[in-house]
C-alpha positions as CSV (number, residue, x, y, z in Angstrom):
1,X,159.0,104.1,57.0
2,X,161.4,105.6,59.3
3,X,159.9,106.3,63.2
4,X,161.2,108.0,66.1
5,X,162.2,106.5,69.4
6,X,160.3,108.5,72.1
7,X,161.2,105.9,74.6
8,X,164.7,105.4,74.1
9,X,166.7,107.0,78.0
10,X,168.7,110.1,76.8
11,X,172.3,111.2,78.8
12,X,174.1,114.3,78.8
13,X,177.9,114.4,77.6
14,X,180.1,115.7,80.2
15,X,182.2,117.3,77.0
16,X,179.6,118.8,75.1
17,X,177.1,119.0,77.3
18,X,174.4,117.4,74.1
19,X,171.6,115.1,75.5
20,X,172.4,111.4,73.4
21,X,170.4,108.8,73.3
22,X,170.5,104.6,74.0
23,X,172.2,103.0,71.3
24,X,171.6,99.6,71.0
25,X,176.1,98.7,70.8
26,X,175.8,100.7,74.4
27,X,172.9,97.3,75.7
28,X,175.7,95.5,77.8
29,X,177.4,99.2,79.7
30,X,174.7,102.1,79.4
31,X,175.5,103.0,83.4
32,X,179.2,103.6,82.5
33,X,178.3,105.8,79.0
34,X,179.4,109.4,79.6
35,X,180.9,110.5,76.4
36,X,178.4,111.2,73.3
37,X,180.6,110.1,70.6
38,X,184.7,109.1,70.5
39,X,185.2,112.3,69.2
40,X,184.1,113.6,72.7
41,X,186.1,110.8,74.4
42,X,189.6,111.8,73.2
43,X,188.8,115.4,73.9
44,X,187.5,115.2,77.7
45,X,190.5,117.0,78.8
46,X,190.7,119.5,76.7
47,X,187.3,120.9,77.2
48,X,185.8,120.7,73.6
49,X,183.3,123.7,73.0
50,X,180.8,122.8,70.6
């Protein structure tokens, strides 16, 4: 039975400006997260509009 995570700390992207959420692969380097997704990541200077 899937569940949601209420509890999980949520970020905004500095691209999209989204609110994302912990992911457990992000455990060891969540104060350095900034990007929502790589997609986001290889388009931080270009200014990606959603």
């Amino acid at each position: 039975m899937p569940h949601s995570k209420p509890y999980l700390p949520e970020k905004i992207c500095v691209v999209c400006q989204r609110p994302f959420s912990w992911r457990k692969k992000w455990a060891n380097c969540w104060e350095s997260v900034v990007y929502c997704s790589e997609r986001c990541r290889r388009h931080k200077h270009t200014g990606l509009t959603a």
